[in-house]
SEKELUM-383007 format. One line per field, with one value per residue: residue in three letters; y, z, x of N, C-alpha, C in turn. Coordinates in nm, 2 decimals. Example, Ala and Ser with C-alpha at 12.3 -4.5 7.8 and 13.67 -1.06 7.14 Angstrom:
! residues 2
r: (Ala	Ser)
n_c2: (-0.57	-0.22)
n_c3: (0.78	0.71)
n_c1: (1.32	1.28)
ca_c2: (-0.45	-0.11)
ca_c3: (0.78	0.71)
ca_c1: (1.23	1.37)
c_c2: (-0.33	0.00)
c_c3: (0.78	0.79)
c_c1: (1.32	1.29)
END
This chain:
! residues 279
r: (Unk	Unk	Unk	Unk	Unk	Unk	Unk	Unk	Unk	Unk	Unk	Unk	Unk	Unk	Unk	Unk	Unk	Unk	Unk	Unk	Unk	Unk	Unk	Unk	Unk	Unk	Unk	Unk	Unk	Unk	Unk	Unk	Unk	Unk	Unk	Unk	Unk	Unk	Unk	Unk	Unk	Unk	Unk	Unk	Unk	Unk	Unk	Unk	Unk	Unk	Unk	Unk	Unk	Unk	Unk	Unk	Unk	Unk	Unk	Unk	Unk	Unk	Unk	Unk	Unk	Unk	Unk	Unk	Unk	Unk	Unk	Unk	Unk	Unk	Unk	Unk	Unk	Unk	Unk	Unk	Unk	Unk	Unk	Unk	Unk	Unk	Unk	Unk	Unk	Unk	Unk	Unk	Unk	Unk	Unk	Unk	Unk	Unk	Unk	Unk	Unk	Unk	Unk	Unk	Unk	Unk	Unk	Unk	Unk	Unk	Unk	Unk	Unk	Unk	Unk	Unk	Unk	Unk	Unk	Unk	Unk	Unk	Unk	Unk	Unk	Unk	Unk	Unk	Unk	Unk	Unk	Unk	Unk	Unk	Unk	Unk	Unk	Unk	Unk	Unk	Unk	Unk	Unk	Unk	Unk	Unk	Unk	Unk	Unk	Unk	Unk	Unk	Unk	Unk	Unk	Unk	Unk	Unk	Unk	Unk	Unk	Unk	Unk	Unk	Unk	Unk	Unk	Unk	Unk	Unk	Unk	Unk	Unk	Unk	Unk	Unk	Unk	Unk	Unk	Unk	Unk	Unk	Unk	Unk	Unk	Unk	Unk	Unk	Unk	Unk	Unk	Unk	Unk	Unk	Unk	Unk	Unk	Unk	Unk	Unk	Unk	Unk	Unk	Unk	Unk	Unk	Unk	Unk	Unk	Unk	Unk	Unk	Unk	Unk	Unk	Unk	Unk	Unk	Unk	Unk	Unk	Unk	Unk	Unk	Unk	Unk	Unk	Unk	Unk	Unk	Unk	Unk	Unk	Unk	Unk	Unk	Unk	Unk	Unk	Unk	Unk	Unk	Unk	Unk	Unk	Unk	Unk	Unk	Unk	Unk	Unk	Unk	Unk	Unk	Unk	Unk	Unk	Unk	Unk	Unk	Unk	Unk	Unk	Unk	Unk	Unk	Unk	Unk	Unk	Unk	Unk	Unk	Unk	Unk	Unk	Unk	Unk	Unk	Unk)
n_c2: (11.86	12.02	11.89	12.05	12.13	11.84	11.73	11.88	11.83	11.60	11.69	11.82	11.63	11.58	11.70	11.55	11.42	11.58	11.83	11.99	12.06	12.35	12.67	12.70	12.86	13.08	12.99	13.16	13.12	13.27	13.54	13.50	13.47	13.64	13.51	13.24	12.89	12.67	12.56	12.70	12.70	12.77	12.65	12.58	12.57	12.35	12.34	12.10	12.02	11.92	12.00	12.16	12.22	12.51	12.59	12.91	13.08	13.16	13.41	13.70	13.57	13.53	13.76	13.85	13.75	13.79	14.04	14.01	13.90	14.06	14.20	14.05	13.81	13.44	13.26	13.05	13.10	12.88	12.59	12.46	12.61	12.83	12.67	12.60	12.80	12.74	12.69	12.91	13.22	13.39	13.43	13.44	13.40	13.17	12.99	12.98	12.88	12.62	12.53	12.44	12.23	12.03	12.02	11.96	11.70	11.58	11.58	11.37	11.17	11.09	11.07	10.84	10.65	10.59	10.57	10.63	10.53	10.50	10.67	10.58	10.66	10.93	10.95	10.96	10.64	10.59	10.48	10.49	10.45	10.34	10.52	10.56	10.88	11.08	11.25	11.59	11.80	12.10	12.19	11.98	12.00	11.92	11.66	11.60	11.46	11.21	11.10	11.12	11.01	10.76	10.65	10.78	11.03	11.37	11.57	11.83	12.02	12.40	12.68	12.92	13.13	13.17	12.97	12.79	12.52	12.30	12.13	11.87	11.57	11.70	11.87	12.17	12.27	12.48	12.41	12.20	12.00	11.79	11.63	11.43	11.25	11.07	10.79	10.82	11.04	11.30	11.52	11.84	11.92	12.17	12.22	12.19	12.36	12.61	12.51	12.42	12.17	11.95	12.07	11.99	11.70	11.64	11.65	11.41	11.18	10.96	10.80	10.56	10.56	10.83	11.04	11.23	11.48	11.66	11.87	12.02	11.82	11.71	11.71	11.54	11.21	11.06	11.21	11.24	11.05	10.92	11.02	10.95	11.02	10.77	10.77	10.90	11.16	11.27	11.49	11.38	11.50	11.41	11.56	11.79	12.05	12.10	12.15	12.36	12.58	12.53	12.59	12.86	12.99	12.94	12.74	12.42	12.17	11.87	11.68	11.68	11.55	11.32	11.17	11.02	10.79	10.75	10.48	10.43	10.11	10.11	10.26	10.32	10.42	10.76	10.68	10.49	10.53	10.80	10.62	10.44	10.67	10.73	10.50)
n_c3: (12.08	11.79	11.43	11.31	11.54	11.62	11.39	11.38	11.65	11.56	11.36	11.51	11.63	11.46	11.53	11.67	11.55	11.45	11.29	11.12	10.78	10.62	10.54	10.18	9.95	9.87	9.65	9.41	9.21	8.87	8.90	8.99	8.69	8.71	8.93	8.82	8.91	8.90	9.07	9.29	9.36	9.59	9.66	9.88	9.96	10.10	10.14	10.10	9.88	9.95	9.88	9.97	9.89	9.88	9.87	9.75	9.65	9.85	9.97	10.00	9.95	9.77	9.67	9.87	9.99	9.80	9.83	10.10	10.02	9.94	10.10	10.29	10.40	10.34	10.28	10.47	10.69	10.94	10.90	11.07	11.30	11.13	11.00	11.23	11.25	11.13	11.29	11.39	11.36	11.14	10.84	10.63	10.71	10.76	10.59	10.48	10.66	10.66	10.39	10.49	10.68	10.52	10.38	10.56	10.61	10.35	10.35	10.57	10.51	10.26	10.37	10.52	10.29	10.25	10.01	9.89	9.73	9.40	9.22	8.99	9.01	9.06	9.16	9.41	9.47	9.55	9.41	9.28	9.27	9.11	9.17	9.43	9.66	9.62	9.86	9.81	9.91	9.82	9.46	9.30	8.98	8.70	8.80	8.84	8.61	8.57	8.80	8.77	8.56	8.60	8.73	8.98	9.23	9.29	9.58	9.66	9.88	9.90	9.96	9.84	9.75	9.49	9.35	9.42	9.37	9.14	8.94	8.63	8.83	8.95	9.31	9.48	9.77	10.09	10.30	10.51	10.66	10.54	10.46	10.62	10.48	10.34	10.24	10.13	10.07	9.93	9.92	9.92	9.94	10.08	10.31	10.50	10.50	10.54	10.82	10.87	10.88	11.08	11.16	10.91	10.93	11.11	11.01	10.89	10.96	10.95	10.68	10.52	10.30	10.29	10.10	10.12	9.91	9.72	9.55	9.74	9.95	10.20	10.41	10.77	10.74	11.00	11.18	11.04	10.94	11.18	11.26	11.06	10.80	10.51	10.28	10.13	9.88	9.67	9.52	9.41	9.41	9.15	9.01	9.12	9.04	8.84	8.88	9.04	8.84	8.63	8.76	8.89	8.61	8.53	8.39	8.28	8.57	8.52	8.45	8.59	8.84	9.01	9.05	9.38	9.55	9.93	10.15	10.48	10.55	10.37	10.54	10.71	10.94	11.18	11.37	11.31	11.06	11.17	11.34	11.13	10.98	11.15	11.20)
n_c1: (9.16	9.24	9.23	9.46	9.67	9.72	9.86	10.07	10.22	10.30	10.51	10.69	10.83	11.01	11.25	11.39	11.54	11.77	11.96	11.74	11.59	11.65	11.44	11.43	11.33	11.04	10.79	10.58	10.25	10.12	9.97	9.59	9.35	9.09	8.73	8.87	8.85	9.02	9.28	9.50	9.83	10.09	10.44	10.69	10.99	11.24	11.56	11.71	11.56	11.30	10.90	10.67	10.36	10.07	9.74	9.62	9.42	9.22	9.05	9.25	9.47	9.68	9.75	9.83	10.06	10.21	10.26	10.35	10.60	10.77	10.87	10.97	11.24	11.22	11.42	11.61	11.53	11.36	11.20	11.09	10.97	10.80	10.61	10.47	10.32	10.12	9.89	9.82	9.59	9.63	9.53	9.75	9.99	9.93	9.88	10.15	10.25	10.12	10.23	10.50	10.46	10.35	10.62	10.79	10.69	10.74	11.03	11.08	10.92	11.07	11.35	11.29	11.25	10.98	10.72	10.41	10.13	10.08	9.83	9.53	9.28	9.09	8.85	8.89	8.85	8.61	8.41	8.19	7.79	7.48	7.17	7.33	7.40	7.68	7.88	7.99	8.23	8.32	8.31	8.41	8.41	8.54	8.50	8.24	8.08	8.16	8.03	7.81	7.79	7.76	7.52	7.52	7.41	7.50	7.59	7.62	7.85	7.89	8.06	7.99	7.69	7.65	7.61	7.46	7.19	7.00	7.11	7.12	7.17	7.28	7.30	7.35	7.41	7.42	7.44	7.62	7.47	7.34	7.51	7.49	7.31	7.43	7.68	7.94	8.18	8.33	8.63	8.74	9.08	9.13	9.00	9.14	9.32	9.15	9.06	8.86	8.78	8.77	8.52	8.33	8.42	8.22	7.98	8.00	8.00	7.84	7.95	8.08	8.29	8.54	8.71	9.01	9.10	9.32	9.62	9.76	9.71	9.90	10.02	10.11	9.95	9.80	9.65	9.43	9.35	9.32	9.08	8.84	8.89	8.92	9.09	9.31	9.38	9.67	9.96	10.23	10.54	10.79	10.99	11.16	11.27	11.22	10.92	10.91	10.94	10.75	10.55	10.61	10.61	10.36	10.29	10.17	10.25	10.22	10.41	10.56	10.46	10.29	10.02	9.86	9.74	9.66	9.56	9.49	9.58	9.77	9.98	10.21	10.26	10.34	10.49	10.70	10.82	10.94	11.11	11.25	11.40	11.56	11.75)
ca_c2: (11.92	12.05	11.86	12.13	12.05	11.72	11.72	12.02	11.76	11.49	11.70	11.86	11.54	11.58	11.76	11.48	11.33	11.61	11.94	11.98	12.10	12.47	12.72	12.78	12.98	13.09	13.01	13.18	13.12	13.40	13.64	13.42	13.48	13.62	13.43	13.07	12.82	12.61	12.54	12.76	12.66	12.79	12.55	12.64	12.43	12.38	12.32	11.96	11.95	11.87	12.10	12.15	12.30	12.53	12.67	13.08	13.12	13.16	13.56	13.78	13.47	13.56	13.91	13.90	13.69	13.88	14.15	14.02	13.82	14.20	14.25	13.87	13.66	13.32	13.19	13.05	13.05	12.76	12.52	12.37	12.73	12.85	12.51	12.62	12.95	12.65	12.67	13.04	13.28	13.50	13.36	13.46	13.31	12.99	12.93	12.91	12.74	12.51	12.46	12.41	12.14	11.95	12.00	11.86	11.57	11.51	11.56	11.26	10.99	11.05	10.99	10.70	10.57	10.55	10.63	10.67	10.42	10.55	10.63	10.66	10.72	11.10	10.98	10.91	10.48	10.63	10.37	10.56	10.33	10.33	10.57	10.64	11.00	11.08	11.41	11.62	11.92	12.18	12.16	11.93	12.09	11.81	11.49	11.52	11.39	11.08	11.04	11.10	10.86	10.59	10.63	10.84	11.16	11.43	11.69	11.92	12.16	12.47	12.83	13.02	13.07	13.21	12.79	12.71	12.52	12.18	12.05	11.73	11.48	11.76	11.97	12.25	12.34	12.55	12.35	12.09	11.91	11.73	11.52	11.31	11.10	11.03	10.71	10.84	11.16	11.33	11.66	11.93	11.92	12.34	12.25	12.17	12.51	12.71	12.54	12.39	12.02	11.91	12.07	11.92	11.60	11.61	11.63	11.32	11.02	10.85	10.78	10.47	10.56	10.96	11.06	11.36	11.49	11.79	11.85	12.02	11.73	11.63	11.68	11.40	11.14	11.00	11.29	11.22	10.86	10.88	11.15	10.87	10.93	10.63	10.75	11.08	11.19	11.39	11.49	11.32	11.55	11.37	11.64	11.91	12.18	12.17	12.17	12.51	12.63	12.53	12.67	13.03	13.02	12.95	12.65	12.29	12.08	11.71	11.62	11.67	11.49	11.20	11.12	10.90	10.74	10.67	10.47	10.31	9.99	10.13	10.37	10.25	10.51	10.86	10.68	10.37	10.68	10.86	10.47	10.42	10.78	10.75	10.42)
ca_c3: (11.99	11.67	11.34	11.28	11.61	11.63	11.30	11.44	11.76	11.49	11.28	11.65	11.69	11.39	11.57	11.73	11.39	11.47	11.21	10.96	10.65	10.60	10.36	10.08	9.89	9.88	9.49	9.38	9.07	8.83	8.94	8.90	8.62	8.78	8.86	8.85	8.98	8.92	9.18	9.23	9.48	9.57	9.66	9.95	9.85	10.15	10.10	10.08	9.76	10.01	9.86	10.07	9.87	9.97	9.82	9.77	9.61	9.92	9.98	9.90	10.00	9.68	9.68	10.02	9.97	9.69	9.88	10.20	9.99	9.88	10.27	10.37	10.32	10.40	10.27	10.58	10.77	11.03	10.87	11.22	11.36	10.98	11.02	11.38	11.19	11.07	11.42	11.42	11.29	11.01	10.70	10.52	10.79	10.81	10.44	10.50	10.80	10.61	10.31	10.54	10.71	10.41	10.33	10.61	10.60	10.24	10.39	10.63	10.42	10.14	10.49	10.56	10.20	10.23	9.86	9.86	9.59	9.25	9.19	8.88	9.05	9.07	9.24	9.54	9.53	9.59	9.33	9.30	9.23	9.07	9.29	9.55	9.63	9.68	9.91	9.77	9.97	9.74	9.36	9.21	8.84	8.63	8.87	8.86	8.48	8.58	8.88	8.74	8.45	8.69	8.85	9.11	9.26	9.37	9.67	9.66	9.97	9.90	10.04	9.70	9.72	9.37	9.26	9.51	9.29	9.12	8.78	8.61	8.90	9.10	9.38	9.55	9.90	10.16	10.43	10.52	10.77	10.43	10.42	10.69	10.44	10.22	10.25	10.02	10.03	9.90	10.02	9.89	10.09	10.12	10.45	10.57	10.52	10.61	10.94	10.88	10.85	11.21	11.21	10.81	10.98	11.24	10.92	10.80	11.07	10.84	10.59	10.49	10.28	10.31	10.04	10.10	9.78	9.62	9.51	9.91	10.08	10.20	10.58	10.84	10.78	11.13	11.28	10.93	10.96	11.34	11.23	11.01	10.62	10.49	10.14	10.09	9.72	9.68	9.42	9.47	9.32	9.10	8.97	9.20	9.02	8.68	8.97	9.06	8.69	8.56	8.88	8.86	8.46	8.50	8.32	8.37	8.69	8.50	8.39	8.71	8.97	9.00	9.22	9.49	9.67	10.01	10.23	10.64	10.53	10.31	10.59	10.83	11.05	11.20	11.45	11.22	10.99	11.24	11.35	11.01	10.95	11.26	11.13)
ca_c1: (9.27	9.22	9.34	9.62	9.78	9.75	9.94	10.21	10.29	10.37	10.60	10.77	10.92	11.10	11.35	11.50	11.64	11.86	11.90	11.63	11.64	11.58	11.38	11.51	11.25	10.87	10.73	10.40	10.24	10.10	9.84	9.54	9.28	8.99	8.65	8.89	8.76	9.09	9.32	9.64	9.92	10.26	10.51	10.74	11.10	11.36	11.71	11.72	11.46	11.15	10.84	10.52	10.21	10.00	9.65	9.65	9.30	9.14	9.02	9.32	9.62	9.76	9.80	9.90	10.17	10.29	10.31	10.43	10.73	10.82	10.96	11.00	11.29	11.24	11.54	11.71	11.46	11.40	11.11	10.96	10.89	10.75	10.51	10.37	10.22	9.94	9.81	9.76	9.45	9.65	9.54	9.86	10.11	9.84	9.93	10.32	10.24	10.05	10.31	10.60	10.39	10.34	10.70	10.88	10.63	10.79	11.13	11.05	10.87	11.20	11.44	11.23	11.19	10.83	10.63	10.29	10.10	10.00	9.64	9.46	9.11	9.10	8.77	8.92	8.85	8.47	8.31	8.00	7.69	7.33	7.07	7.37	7.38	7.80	7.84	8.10	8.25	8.36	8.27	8.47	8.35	8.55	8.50	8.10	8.03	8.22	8.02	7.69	7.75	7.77	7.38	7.50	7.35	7.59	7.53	7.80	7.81	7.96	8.03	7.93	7.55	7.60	7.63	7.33	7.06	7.00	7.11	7.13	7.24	7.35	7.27	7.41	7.39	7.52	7.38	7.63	7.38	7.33	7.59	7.45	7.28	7.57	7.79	8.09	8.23	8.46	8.63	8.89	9.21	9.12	8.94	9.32	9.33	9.07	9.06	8.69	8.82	8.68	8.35	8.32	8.36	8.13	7.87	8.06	8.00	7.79	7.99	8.19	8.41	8.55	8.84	9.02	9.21	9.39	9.74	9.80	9.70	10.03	10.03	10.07	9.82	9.74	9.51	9.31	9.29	9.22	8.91	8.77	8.91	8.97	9.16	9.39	9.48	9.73	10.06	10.39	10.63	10.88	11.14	11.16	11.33	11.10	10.80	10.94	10.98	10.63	10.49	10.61	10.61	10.20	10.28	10.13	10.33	10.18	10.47	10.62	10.46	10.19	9.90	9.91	9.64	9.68	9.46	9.53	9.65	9.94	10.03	10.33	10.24	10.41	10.63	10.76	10.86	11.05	11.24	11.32	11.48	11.71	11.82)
c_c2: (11.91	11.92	11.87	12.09	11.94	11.65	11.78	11.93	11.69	11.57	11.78	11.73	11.48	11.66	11.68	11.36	11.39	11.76	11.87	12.07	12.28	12.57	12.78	12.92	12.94	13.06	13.03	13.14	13.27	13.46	13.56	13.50	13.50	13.55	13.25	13.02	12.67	12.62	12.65	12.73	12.75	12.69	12.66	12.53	12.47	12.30	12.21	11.93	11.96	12.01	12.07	12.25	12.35	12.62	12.84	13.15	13.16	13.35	13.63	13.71	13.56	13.67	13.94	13.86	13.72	14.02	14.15	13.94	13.95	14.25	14.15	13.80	13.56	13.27	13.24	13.00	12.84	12.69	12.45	12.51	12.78	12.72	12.54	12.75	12.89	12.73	12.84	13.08	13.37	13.39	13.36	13.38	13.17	12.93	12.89	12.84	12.57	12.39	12.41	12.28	12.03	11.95	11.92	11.72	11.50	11.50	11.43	11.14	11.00	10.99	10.88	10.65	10.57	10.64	10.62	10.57	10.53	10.55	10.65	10.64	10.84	11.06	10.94	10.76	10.50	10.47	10.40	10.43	10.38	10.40	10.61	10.82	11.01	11.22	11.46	11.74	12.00	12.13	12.15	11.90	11.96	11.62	11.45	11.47	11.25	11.02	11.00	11.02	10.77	10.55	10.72	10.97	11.26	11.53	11.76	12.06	12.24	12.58	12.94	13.04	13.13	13.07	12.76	12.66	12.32	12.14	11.90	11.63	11.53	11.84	12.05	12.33	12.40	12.46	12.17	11.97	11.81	11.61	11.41	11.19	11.07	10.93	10.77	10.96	11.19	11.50	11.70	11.94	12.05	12.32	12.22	12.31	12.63	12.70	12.50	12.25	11.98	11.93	12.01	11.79	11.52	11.58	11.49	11.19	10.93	10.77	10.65	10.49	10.76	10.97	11.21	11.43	11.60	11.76	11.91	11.93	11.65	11.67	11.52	11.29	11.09	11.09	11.27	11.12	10.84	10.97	11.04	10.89	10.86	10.64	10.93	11.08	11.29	11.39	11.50	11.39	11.47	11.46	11.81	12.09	12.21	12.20	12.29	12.55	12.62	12.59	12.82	13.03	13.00	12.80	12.49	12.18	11.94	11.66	11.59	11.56	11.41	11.22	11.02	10.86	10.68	10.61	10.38	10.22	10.02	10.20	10.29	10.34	10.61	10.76	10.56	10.42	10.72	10.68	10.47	10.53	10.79	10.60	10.41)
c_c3: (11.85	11.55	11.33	11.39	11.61	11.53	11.35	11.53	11.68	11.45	11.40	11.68	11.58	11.45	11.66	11.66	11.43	11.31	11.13	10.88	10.63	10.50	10.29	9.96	9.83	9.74	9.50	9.23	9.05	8.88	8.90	8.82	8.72	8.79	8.85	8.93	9.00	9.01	9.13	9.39	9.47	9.65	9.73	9.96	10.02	10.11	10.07	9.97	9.81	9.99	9.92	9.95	9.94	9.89	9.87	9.66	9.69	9.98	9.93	9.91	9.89	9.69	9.77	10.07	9.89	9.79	9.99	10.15	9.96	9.99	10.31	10.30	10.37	10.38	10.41	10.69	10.82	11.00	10.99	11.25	11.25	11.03	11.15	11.37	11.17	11.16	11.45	11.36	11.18	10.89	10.63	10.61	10.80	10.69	10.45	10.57	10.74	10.51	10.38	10.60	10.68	10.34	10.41	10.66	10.50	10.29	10.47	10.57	10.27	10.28	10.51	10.43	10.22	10.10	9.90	9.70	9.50	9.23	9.08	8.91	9.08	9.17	9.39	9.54	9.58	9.54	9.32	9.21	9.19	9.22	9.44	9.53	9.71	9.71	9.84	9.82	9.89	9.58	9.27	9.01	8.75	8.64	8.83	8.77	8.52	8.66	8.89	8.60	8.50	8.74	8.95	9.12	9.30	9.41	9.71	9.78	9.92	9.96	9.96	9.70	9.55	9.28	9.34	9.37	9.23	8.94	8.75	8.67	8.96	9.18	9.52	9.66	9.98	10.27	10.44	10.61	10.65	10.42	10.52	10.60	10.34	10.27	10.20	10.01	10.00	9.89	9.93	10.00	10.12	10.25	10.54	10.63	10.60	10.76	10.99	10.90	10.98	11.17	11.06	10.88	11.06	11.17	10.86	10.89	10.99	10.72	10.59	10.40	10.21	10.22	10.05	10.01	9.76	9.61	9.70	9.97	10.10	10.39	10.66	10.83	10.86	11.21	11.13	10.94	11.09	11.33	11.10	10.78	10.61	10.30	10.15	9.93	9.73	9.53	9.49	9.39	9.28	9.09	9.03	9.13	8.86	8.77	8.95	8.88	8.63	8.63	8.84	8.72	8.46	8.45	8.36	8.47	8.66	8.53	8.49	8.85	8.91	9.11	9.24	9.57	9.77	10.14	10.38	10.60	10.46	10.38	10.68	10.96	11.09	11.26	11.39	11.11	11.06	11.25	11.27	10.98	11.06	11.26	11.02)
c_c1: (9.22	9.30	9.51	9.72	9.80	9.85	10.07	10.27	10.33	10.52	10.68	10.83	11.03	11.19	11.44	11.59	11.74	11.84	11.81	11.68	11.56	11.53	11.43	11.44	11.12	10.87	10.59	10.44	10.21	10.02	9.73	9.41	9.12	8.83	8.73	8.89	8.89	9.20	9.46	9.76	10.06	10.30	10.66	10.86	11.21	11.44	11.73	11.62	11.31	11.06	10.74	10.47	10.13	9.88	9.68	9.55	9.22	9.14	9.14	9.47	9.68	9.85	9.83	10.03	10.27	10.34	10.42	10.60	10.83	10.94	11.00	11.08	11.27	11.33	11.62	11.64	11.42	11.22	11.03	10.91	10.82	10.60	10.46	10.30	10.13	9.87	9.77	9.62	9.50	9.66	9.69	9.97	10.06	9.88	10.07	10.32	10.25	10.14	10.46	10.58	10.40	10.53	10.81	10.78	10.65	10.90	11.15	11.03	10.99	11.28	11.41	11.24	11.08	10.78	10.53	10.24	10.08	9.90	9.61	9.30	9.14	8.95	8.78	8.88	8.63	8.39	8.21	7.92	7.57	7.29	7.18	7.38	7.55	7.80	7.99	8.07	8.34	8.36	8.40	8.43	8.38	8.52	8.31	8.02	8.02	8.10	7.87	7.62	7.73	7.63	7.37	7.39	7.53	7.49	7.66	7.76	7.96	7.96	8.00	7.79	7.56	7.55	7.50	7.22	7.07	7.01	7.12	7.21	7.30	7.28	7.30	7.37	7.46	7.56	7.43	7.59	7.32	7.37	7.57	7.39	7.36	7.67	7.91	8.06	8.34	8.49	8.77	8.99	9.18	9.07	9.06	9.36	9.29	8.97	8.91	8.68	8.72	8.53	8.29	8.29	8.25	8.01	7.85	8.05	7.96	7.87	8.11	8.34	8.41	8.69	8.84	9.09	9.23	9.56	9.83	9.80	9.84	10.10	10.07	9.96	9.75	9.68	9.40	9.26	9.26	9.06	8.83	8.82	8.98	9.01	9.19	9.43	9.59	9.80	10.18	10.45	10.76	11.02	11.06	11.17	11.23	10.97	10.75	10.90	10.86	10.55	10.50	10.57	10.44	10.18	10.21	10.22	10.31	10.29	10.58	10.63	10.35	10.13	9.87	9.74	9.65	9.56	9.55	9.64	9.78	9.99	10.12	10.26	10.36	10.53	10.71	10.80	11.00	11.16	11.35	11.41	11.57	11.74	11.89)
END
């Protein structure tokens, strides 16, 4: 079984809390600037507050979501069947899928009380060292100064060969049969996405310690932590409704939400989750 299901069966047994909470409405940002390389999410809000993220840089998401929101209401719509679109092949439904996912997985851990720690390592808890070489899956552009002040090496696999080549303490491959010699990686939550996450790992056995971060990562954690990462980053949204509002408006979401580091040991687990929320 894939990641995506194994996550989809977790959040299907949110249905025996009894109703869930339904969607209240799709948010895109602006049209993004073409050529960027910085992240762009919509933020899919149901009724009860709970927002799921969902990347929409990936080939034409954006513009396809703009379009399809033109004919599509989701308000009302029923958030568990929306969240079993993950599991499909239409990119544009796999994105709602995706953010709905991540949304009633925030719906849950508020029910439960469970937070998520506060991180201020953006490097995922990595600790890069003298002469290690840290693998990094998708080019984290601002993280790899940090990481090459330290001694490290970075080996960044990407899918751009326009980036393929080798600069100062880095180097860029396609060829992630690479990352076999890398203890510490670290990965964009986008392979959540585009459905590559498994066979990524399969590159990744080696490795001690595997952090997977972005502002999306907000799925189920227990098909991640049974696949071997041992640190998730994500963004805990604070104030819901400025979220929205700096989101559409283009604007920056800091001030909104925080990032969380979560590793195993702070995790209760899915069904000690559910307990707590039908108590």
């Amino acid at each position: 079984m894939s990641c995506a299901h194994d996550a989809l069966a977790l959040v299907d047994q949110l249905a025996a809390l009894g109703p869930l909470p339904q969607v209240k409405a799709l948010h895109l940002p602006p049209p993004p600037a073409p050529g960027a390389m910085r992240g762009e999410f919509a933020a899919l809000e149901l009724d009860d507050g709970s927002i799921g993220l969902s990347y929409v840089l990936l080939g034409d998401t954006w513009a396809g979501l703009r379009r399809e929101r033109e004919r599509m209401d989701l308000a009302g719509a029923d958030a568990l069947s929306l969240a079993r679109l993950y599991a499909g092949g239409n990119p544009l439904l796999r994105t709602l899928g995706f953010a709905a996912l991540n949304a009633l997985t925030r719906h849950l851990f508020d029910r439960a009380g469970f937070v998520p720690p506060p991180s201020g390592d953006s490097l995922g808890a990595l600790d890069p060292q003298p002469g290690e070489t840290v693998g990094m899956i998708g080019y984290f552009t601002p993280l790899v100064p940090r990481i090459v002040e330290r001694g490290a090496r970075v080996l960044v696999v990407e899918l751009r060969a326009d980036l393929v080549g080798e600069r100062e303490g880095v180097r860029v491959t396609l060829d992630a049969a690479e990352l076999a010699g890398c203890a510490k990686v670290l990965s964009t939550g986008t392979l959540l996405l585009n459905d590559t996450l498994d066979h990524m790992l399969t590159h990744c056995r080696g490795a001690r310690a595997l952090a997977l971060v972005g502002p999306s990562v907000g799925c189920p954690p227990d098909p991640l932590f049974a696949r071997g990462v041992t640190q998730l980053g994500g963004s805990w949204i604070t104030d819901a409704a400025g979220y929205v509002r700096a989101l559409v408006d283009g604007a920056s979401t800091g001030a909104m939400a925080r990032k969380f580091t979560l590793a195993p040991g702070d995790y209760p687990g899915w069904s000690a989750l559910l307990a707590r929320a039908r108590s």
